[in-house]
Chimera marker file (.cmm) of the C-alpha trace (Angstrom):
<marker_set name="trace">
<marker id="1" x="-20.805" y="-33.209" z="42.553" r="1" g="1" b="0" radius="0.5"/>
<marker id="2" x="-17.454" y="-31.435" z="43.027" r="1" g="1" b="0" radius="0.5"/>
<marker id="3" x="-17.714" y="-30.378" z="39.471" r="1" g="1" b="0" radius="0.5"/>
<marker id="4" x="-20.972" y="-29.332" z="39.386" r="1" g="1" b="0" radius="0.5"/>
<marker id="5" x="-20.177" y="-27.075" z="42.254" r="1" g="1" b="0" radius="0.5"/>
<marker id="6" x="-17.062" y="-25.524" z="40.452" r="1" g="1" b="0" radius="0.5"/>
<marker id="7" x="-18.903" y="-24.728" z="37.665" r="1" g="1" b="0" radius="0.5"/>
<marker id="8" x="-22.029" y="-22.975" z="39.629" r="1" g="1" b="0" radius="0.5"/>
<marker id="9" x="-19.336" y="-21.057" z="41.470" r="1" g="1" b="0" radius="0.5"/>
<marker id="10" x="-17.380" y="-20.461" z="37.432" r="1" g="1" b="0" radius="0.5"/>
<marker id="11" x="-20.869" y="-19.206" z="36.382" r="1" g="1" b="0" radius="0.5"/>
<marker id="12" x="-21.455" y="-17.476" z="39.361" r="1" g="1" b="0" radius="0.5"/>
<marker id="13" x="-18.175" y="-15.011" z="39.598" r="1" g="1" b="0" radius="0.5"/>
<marker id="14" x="-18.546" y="-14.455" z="35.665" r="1" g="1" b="0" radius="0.5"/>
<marker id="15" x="-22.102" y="-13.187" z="35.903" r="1" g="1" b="0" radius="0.5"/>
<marker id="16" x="-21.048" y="-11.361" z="38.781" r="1" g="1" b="0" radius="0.5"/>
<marker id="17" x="-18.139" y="-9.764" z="37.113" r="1" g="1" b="0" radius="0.5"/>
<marker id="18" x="-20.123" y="-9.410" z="33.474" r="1" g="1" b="0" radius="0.5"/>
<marker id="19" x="-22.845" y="-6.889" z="35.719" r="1" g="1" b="0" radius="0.5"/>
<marker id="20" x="-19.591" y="-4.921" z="37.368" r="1" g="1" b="0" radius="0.5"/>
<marker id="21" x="-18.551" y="-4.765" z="33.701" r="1" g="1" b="0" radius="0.5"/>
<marker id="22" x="-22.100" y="-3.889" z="32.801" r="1" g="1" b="0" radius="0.5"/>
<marker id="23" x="-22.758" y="-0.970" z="35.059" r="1" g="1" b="0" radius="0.5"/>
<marker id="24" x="-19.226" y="0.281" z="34.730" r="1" g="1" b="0" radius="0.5"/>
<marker id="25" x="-20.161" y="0.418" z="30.958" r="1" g="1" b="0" radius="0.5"/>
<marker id="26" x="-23.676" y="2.052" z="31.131" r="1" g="1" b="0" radius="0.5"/>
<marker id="27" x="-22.288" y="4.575" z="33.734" r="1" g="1" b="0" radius="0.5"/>
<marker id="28" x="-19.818" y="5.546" z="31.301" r="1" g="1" b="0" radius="0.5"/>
<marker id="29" x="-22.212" y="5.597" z="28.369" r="1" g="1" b="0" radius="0.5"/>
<marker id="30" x="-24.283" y="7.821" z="30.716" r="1" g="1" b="0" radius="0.5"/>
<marker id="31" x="-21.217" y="10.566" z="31.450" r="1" g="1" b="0" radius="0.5"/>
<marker id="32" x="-20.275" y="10.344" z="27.451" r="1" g="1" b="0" radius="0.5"/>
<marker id="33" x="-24.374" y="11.409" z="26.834" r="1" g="1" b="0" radius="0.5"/>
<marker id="34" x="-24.675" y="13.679" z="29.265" r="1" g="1" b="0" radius="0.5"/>
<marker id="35" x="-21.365" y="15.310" z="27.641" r="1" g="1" b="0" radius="0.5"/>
<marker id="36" x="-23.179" y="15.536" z="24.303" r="1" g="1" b="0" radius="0.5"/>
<marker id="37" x="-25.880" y="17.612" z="25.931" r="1" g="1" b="0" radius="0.5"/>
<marker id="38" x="-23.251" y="19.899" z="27.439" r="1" g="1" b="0" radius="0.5"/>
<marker id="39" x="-21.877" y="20.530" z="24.223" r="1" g="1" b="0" radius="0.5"/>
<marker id="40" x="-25.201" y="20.846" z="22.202" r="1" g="1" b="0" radius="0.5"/>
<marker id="41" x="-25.705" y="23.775" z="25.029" r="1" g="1" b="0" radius="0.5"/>
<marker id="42" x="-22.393" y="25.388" z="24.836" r="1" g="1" b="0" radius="0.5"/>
<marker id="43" x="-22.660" y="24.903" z="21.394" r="1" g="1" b="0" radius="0.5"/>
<marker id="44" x="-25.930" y="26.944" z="21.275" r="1" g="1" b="0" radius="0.5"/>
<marker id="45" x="-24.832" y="29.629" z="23.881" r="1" g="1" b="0" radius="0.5"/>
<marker id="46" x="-21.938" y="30.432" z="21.695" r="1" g="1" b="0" radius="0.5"/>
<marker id="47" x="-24.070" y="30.467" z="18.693" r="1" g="1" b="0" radius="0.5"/>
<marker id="48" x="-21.316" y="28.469" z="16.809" r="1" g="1" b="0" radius="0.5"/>
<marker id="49" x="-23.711" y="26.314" z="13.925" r="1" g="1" b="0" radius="0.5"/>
<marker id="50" x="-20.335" y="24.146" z="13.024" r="1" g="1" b="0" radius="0.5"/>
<marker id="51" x="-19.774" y="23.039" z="16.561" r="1" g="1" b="0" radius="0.5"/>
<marker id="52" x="-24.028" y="22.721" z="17.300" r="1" g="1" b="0" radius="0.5"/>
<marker id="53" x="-23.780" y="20.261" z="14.421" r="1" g="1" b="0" radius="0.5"/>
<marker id="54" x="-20.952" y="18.531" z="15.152" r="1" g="1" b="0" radius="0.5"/>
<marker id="55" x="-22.945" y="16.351" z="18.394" r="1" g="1" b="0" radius="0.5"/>
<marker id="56" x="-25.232" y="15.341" z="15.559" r="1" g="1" b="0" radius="0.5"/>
<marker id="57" x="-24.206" y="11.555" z="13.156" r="1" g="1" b="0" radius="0.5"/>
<marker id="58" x="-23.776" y="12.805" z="9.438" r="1" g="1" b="0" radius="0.5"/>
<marker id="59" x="-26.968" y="11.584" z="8.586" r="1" g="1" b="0" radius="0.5"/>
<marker id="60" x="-29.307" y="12.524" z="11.639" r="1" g="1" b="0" radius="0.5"/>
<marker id="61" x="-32.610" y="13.952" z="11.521" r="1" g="1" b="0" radius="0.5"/>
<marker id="62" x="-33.957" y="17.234" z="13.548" r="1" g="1" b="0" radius="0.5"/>
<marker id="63" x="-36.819" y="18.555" z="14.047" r="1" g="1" b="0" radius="0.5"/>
<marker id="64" x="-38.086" y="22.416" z="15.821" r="1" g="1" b="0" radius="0.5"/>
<marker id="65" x="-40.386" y="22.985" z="17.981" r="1" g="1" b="0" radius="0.5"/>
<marker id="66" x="-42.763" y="24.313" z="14.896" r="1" g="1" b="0" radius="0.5"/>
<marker id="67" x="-42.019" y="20.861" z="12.678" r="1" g="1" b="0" radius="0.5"/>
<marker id="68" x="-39.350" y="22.537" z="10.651" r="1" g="1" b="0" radius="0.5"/>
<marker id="69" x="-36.078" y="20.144" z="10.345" r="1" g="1" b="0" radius="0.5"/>
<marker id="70" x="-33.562" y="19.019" z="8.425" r="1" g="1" b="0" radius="0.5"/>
<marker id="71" x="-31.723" y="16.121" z="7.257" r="1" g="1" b="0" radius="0.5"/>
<marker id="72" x="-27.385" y="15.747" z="7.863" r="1" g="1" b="0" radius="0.5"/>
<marker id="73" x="-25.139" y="17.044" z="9.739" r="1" g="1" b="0" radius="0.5"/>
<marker id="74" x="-24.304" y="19.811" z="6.841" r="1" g="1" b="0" radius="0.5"/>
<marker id="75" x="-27.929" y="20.745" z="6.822" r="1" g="1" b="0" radius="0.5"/>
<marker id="76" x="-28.450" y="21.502" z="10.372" r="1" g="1" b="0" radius="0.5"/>
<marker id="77" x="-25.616" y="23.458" z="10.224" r="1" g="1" b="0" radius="0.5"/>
<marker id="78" x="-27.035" y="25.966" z="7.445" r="1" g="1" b="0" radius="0.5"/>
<marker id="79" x="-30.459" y="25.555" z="9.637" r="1" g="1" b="0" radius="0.5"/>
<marker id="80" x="-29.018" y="27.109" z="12.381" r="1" g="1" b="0" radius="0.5"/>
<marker id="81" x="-26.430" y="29.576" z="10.976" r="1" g="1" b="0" radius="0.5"/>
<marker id="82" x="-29.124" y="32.007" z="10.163" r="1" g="1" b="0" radius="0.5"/>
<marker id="83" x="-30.803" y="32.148" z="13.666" r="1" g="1" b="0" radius="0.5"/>
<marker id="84" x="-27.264" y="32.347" z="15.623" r="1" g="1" b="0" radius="0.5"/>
<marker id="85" x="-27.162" y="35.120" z="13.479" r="1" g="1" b="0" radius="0.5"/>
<marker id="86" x="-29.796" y="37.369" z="14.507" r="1" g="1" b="0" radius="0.5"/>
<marker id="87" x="-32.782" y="36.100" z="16.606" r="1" g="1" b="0" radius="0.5"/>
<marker id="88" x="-30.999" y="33.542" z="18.857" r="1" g="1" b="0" radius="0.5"/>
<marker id="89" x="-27.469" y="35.811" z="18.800" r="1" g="1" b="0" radius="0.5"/>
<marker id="90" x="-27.761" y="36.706" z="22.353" r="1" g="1" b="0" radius="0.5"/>
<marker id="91" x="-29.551" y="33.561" z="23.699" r="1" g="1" b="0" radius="0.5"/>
<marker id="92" x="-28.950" y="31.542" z="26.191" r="1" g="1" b="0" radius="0.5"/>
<marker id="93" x="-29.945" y="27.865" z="26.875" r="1" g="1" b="0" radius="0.5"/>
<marker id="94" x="-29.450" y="25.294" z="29.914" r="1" g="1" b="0" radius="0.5"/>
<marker id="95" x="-30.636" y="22.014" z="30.280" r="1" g="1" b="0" radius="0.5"/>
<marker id="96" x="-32.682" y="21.736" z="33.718" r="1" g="1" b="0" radius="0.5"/>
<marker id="97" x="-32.751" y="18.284" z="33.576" r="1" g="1" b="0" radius="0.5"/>
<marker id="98" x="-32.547" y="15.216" z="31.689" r="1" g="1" b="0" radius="0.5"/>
<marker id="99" x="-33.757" y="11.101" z="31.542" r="1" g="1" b="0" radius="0.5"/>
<marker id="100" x="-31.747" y="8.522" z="29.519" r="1" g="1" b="0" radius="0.5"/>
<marker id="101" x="-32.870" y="5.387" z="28.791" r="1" g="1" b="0" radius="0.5"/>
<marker id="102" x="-30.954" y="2.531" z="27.023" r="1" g="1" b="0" radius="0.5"/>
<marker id="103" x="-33.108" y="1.010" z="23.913" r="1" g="1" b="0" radius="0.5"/>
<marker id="104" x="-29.626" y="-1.257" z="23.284" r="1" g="1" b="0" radius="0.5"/>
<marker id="105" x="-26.064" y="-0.682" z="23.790" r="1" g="1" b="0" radius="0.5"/>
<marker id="106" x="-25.414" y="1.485" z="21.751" r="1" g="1" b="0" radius="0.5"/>
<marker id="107" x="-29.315" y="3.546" z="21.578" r="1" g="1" b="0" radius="0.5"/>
<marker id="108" x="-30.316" y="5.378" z="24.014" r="1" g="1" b="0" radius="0.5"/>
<marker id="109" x="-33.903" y="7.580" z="23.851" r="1" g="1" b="0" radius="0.5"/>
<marker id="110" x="-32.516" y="10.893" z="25.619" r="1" g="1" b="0" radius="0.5"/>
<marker id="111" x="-35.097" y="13.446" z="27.040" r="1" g="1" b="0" radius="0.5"/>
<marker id="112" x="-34.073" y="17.043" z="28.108" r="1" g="1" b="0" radius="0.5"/>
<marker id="113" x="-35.766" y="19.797" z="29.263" r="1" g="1" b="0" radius="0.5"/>
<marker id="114" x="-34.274" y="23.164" z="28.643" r="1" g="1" b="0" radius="0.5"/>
<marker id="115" x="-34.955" y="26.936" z="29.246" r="1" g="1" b="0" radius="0.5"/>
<marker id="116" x="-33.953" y="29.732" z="27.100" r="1" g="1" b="0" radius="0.5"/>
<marker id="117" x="-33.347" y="33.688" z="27.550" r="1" g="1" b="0" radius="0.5"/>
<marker id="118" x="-32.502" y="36.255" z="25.353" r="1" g="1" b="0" radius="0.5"/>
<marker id="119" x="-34.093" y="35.608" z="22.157" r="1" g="1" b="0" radius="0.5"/>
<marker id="120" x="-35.653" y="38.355" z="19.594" r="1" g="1" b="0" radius="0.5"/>
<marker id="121" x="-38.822" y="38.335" z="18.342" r="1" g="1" b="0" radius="0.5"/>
<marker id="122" x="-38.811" y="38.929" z="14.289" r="1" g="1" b="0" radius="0.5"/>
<marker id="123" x="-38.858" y="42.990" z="14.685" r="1" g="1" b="0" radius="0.5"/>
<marker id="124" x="-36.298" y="42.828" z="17.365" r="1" g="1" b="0" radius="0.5"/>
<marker id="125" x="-38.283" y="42.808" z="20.128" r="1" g="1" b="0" radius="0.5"/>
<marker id="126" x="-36.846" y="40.759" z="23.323" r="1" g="1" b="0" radius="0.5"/>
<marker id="127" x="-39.200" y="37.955" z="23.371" r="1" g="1" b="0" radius="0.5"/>
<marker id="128" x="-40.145" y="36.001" z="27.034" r="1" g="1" b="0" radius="0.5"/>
<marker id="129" x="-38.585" y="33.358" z="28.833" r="1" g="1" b="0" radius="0.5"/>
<marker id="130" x="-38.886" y="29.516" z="26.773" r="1" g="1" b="0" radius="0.5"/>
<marker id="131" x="-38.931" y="26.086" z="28.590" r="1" g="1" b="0" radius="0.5"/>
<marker id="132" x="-38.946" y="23.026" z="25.879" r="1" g="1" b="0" radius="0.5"/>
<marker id="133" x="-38.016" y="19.657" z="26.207" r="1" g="1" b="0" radius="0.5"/>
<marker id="134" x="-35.992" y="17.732" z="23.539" r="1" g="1" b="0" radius="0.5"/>
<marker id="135" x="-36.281" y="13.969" z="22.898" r="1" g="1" b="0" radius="0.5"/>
<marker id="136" x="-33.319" y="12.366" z="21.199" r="1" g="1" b="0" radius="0.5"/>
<marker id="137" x="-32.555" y="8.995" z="20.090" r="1" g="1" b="0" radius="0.5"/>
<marker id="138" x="-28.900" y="8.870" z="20.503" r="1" g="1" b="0" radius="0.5"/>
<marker id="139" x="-26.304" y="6.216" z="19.066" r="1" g="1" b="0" radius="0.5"/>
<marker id="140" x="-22.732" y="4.948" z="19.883" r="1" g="1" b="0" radius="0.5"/>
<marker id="141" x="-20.273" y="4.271" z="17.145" r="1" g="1" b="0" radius="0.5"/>
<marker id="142" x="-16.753" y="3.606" z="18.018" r="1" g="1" b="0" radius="0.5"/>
<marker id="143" x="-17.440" y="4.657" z="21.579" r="1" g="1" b="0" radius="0.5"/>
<marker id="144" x="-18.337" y="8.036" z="20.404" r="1" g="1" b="0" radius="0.5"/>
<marker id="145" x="-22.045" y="9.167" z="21.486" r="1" g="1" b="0" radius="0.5"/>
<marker id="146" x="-24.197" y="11.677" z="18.990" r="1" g="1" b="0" radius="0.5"/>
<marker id="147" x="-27.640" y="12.700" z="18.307" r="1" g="1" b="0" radius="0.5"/>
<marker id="148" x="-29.427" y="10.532" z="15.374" r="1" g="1" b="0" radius="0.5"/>
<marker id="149" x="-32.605" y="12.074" z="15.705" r="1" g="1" b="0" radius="0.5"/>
<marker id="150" x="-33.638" y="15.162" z="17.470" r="1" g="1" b="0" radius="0.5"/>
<marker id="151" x="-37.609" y="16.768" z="18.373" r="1" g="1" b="0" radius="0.5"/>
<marker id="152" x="-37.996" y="19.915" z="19.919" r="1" g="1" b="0" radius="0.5"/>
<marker id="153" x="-41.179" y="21.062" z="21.195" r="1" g="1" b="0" radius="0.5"/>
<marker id="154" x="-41.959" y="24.125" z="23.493" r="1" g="1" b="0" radius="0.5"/>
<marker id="155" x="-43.479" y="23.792" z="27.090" r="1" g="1" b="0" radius="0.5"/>
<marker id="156" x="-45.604" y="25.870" z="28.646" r="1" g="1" b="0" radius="0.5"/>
<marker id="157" x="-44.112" y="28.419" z="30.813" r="1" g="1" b="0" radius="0.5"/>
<marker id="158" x="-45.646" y="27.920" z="33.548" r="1" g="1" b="0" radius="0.5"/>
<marker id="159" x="-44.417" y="24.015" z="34.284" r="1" g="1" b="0" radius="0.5"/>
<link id1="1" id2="2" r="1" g="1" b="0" radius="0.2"/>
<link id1="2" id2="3" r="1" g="1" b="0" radius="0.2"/>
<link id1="3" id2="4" r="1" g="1" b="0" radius="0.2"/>
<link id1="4" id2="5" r="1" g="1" b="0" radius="0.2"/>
<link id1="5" id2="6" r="1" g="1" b="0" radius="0.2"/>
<link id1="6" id2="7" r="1" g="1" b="0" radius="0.2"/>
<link id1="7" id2="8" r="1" g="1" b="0" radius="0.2"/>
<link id1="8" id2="9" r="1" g="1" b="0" radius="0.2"/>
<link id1="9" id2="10" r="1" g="1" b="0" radius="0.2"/>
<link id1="10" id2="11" r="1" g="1" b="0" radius="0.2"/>
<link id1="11" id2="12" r="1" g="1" b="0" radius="0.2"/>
<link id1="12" id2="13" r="1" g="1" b="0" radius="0.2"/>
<link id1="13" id2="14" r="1" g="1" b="0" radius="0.2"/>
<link id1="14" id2="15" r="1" g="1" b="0" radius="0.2"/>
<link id1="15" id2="16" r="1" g="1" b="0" radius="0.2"/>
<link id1="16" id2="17" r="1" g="1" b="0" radius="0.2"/>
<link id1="17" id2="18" r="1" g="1" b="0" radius="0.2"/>
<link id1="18" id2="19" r="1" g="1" b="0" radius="0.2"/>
<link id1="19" id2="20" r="1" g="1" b="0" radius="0.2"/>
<link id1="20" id2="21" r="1" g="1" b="0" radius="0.2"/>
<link id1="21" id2="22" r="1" g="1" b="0" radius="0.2"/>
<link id1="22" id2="23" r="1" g="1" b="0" radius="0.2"/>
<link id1="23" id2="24" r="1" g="1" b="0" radius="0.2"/>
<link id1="24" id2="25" r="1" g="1" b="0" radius="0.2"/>
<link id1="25" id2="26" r="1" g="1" b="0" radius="0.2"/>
<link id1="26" id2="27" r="1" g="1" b="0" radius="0.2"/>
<link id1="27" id2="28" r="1" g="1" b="0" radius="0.2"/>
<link id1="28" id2="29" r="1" g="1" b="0" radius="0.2"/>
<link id1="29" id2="30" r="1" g="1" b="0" radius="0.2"/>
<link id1="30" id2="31" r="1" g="1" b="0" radius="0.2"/>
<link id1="31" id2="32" r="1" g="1" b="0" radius="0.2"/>
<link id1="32" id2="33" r="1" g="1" b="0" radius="0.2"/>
<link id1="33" id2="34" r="1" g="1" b="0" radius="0.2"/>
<link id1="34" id2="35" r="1" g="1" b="0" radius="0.2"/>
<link id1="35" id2="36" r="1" g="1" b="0" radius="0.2"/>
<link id1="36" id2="37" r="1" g="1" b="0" radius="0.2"/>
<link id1="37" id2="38" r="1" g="1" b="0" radius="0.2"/>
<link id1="38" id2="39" r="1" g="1" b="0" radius="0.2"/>
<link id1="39" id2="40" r="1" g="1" b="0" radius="0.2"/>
<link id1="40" id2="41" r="1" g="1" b="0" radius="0.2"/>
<link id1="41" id2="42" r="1" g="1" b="0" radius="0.2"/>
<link id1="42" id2="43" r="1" g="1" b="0" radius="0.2"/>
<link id1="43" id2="44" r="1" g="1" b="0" radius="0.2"/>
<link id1="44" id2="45" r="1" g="1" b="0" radius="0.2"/>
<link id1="45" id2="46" r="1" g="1" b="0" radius="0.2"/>
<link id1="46" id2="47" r="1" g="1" b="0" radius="0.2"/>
<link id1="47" id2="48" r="1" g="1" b="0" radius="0.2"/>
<link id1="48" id2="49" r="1" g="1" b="0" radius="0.2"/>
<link id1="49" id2="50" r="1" g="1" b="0" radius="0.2"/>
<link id1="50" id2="51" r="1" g="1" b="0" radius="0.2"/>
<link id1="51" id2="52" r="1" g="1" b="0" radius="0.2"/>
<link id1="52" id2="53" r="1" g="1" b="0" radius="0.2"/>
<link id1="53" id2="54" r="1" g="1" b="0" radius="0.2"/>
<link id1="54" id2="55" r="1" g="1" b="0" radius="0.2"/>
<link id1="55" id2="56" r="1" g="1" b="0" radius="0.2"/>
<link id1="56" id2="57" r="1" g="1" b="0" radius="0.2"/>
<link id1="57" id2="58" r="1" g="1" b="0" radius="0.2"/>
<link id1="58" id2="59" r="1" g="1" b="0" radius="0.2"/>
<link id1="59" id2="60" r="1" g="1" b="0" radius="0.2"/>
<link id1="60" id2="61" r="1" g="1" b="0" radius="0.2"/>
<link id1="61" id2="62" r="1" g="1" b="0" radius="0.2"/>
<link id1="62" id2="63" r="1" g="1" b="0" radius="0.2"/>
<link id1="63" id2="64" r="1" g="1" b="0" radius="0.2"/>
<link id1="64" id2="65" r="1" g="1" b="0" radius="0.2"/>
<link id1="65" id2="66" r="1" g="1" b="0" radius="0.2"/>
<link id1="66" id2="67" r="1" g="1" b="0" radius="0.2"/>
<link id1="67" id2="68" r="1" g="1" b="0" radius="0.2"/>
<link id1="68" id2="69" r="1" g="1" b="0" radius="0.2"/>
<link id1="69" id2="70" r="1" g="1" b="0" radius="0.2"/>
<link id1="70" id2="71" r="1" g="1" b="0" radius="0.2"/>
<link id1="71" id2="72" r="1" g="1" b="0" radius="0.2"/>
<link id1="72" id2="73" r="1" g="1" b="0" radius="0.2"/>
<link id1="73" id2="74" r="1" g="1" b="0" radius="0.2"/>
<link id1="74" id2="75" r="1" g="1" b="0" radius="0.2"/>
<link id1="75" id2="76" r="1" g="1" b="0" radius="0.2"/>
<link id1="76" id2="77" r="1" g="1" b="0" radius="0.2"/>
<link id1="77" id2="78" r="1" g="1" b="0" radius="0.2"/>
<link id1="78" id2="79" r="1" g="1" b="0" radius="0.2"/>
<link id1="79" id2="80" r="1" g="1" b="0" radius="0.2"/>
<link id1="80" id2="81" r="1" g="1" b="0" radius="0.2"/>
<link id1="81" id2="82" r="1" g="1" b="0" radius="0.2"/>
<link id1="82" id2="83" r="1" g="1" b="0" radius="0.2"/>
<link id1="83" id2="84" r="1" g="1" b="0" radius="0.2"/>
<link id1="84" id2="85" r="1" g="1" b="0" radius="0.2"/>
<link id1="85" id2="86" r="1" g="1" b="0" radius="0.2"/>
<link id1="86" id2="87" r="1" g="1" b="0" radius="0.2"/>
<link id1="87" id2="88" r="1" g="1" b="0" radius="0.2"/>
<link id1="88" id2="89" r="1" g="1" b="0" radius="0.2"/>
<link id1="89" id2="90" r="1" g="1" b="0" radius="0.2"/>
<link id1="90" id2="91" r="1" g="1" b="0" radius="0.2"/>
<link id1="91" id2="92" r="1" g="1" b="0" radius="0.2"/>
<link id1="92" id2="93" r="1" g="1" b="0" radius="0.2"/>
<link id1="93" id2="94" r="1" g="1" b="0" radius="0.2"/>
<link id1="94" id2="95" r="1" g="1" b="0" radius="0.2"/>
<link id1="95" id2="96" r="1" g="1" b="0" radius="0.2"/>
<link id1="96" id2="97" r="1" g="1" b="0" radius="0.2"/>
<link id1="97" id2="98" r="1" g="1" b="0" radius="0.2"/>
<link id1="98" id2="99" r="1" g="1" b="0" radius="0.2"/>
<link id1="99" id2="100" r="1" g="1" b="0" radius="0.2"/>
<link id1="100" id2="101" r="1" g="1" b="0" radius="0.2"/>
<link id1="101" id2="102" r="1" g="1" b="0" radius="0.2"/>
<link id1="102" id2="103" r="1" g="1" b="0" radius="0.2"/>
<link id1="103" id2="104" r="1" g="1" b="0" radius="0.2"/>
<link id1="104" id2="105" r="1" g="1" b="0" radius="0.2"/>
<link id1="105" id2="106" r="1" g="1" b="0" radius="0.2"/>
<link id1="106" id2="107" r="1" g="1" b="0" radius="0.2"/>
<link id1="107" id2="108" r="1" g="1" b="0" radius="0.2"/>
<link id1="108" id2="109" r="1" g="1" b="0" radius="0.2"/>
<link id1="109" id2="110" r="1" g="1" b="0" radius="0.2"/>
<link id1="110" id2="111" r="1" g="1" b="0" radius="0.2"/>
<link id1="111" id2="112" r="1" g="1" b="0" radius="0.2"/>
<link id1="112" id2="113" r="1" g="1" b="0" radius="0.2"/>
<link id1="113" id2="114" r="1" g="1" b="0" radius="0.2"/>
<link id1="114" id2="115" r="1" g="1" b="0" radius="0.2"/>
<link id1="115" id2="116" r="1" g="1" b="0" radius="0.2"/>
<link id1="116" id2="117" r="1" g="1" b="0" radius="0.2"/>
<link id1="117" id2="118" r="1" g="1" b="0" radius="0.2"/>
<link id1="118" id2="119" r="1" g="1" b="0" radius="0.2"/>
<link id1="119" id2="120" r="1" g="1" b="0" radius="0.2"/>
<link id1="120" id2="121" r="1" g="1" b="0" radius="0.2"/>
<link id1="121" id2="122" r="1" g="1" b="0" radius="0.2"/>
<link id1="122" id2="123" r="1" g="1" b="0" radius="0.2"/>
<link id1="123" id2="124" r="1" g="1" b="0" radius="0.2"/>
<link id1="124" id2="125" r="1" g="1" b="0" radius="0.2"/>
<link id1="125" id2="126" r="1" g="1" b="0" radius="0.2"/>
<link id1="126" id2="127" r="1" g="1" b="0" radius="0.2"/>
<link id1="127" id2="128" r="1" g="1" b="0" radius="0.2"/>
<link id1="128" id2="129" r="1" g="1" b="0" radius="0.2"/>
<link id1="129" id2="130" r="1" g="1" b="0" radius="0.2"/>
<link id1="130" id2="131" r="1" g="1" b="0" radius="0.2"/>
<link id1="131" id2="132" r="1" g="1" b="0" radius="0.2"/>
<link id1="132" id2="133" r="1" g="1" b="0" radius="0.2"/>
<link id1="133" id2="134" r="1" g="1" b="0" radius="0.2"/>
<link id1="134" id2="135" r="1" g="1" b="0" radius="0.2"/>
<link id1="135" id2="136" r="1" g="1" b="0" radius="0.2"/>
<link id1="136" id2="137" r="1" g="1" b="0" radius="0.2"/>
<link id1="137" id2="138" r="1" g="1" b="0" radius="0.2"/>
<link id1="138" id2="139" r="1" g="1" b="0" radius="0.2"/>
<link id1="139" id2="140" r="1" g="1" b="0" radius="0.2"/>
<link id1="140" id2="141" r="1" g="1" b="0" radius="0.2"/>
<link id1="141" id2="142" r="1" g="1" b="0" radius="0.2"/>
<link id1="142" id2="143" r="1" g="1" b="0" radius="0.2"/>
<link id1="143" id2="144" r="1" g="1" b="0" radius="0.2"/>
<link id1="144" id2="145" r="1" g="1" b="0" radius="0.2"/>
<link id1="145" id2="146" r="1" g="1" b="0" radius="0.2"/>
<link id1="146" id2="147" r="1" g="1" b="0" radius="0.2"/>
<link id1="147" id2="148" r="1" g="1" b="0" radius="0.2"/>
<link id1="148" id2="149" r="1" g="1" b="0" radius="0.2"/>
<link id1="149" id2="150" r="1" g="1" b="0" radius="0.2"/>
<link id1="150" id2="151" r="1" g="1" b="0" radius="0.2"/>
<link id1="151" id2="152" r="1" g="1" b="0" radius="0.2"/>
<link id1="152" id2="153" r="1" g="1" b="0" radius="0.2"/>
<link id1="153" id2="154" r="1" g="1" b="0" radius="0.2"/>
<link id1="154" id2="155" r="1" g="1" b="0" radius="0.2"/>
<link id1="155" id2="156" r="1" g="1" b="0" radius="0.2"/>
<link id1="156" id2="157" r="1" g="1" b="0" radius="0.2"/>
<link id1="157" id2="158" r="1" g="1" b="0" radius="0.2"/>
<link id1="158" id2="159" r="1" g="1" b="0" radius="0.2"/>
</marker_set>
């Protein structure tokens, strides 16, 4: 009986301990994610393709908000150069909010909803206020977080 009481009380302080370890871990998986979205948006705001890239794995997938993508890290760089260029030069995007959810350890489904100012219609033209939310699937490697696959879609304005 004494046994079997030391080893309930054993089992008991190590699945105690394994949760502190547990939520210590997700909480800083949760910081490290919420990081990548900071840096996708500073990223975008200073219309830098390398560094808007650079949150994304070498092989990641991304799709816009009109179906448009591109496959690799390289690619969505020369996706984006173009538009930091001249329609999205003076734009400016926050994230109002986000949801992370943990698929595994190291996946997590990501959703963000942003709002953007400042872009140019194709003559020029200063073009209205955009809300959007973006759903990522996200992955860990080496305790570095980064976007695997990316969807944007546009919201309407008015939510």
């Amino acid at each position: 009986m004494k046994y079997l009481l030391i080893a309930l009380l054993s089992l008991m302080i190590s699945s105690n301990s394994d949760g502190q370890t547990n939520d210590t871990t997700r909480a800083k998986d949760e910081e490290c994610i919420k990081r990548v979205l900071t840096d996708f948006t500073d990223a975008w705001n200073k219309h830098d393709a390398k560094a808007f890239s650079n949150v994304f794995t070498e092989d990641a997938d991304f799709t816009n908000v009109v179906g448009k993508g591109s496959t690799g890290r390289n690619e969505i760089e020369k996706f984006h150069a173009p538009g930091f260029a001249t329609r999205w030069k003076d734009s400016y995007q926050k994230i109002t909010q986000s949801k992370i959810r943990f698929i595994k350890p190291d996946v997590a489904a990501v959703d963000a909803w942003w709002e953007m100012t400042g872009i140019k219609g194709p003559e020029g033209q200063d073009m209205p206020q955009r809300k959007g939310l973006l759903n990522f699937i996200m992955t860990k490697k080496s305790e570095t977080w980064l976007i695997t696959v990316m969807h944007n879609m546009d919201l309407p304005i008015s939510q």
